[in-house]
Backbone bond lengths (Angstrom), bond angles and torsions (degrees), N, CA, C in turn:
res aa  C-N    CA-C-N  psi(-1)  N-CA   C-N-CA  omega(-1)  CA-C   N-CA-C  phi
1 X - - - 1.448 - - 1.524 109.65 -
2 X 1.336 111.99 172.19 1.197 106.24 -171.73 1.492 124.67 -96.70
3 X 1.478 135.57 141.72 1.585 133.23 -156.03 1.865 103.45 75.65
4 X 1.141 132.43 -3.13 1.188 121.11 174.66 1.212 103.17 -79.70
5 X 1.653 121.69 159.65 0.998 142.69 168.94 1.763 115.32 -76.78
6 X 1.057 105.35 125.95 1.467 109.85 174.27 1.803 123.24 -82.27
7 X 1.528 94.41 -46.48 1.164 118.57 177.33 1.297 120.02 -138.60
8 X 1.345 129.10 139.63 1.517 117.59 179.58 1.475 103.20 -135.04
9 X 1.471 107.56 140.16 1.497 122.42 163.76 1.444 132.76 -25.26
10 X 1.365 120.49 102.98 1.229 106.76 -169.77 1.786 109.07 127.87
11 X 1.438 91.62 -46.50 1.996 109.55 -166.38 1.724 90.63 -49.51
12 X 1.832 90.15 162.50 1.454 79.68 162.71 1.618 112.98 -97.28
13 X 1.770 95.25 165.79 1.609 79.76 -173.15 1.494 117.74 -131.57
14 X 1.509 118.92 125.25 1.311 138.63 -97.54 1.771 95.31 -145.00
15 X 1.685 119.59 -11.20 1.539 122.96 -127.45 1.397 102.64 172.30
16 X 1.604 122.26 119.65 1.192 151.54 151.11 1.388 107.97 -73.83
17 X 1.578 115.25 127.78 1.620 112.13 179.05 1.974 102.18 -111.34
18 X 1.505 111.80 136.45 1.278 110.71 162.39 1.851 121.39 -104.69
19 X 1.285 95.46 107.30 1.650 96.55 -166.37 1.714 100.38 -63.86
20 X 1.563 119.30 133.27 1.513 132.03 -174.21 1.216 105.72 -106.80
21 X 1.588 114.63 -45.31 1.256 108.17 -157.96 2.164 95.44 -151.98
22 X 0.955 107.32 131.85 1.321 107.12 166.32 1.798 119.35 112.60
23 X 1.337 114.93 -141.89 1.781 118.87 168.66 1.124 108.05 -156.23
24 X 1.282 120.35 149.30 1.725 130.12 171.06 1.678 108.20 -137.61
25 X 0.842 111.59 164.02 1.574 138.00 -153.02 1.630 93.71 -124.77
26 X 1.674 108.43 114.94 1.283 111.00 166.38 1.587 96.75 -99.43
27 X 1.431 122.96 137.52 1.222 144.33 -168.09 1.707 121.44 -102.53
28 X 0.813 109.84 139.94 1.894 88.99 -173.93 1.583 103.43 -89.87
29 X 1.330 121.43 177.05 1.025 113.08 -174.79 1.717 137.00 -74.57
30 X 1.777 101.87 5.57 1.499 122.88 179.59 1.660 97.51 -82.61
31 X 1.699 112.98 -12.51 1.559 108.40 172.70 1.964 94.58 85.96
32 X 1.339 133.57 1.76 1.257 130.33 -164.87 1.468 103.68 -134.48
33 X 1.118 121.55 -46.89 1.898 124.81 -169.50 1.547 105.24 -91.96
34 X 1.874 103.93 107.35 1.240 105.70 179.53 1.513 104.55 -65.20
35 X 1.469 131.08 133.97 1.936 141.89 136.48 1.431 115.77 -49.30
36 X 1.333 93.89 -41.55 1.739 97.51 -174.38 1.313 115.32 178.33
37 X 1.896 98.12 178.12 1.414 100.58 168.17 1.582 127.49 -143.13
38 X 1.437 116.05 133.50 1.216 128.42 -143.21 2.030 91.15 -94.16
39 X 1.539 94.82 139.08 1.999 94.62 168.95 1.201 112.38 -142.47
40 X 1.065 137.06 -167.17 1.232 132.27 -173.06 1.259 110.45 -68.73
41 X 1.721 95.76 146.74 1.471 121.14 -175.32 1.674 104.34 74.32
42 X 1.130 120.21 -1.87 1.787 108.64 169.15 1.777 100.14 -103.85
43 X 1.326 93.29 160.98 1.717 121.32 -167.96 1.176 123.96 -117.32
44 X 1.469 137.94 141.89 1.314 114.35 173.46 1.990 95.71 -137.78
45 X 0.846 71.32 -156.91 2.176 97.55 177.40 2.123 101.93 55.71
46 X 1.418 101.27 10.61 1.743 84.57 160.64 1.499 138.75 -59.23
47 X 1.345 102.54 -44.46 1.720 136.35 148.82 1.900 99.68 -4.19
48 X 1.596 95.29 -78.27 1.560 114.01 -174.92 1.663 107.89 -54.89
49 X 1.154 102.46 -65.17 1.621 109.97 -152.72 1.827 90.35 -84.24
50 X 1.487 142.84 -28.97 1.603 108.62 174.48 1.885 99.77 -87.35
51 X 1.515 129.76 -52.78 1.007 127.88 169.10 1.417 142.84 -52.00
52 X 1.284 108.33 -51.71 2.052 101.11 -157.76 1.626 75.37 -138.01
53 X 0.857 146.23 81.91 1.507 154.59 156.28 1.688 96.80 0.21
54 X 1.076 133.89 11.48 1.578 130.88 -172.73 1.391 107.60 -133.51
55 X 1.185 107.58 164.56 1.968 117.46 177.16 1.859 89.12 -83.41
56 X 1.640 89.89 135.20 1.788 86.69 162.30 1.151 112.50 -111.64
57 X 1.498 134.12 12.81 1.678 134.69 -154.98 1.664 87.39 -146.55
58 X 0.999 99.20 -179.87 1.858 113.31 161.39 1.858 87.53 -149.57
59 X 1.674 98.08 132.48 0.991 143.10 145.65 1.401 141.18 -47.26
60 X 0.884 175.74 2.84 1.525 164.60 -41.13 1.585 105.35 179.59
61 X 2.074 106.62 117.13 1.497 112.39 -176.08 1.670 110.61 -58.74
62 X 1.351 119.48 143.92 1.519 121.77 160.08 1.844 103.77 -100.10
63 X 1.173 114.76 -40.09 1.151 97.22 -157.24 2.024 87.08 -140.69
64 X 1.348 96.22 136.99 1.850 114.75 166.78 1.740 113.73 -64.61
């Protein structure tokens, strides 16, 4: 849904996401200052799962 969190800072991280359809909001780690924004055909959570076994950002859907 939309404004939910996908991923949050801290989680463990378990899972590579391939965005298909829609936008998400990479979040900084205060949970408030958007970095960016992810749309179709971009990816995130590699960071976690080849490096630091953890989420370093939180994620959060804008749009279905």
């Amino acid at each position: 849904m939309a404004n939910d969190n996908v991923v949050e800072v801290g989680d463990i991280a378990e899972e590579i996401f391939f965005i298909k359809k829609g936008v998400v909001e990479v979040l900084a780690t205060d949970n408030h200052t958007v970095i960016a924004y992810l749309t179709e055909g971009s990816y995130f959570g590699e960071i976690g799962v080849l490096l630091t076994g953890v989420r370093s950002v939180t994620i959060k859907s804008k749009t279905l």
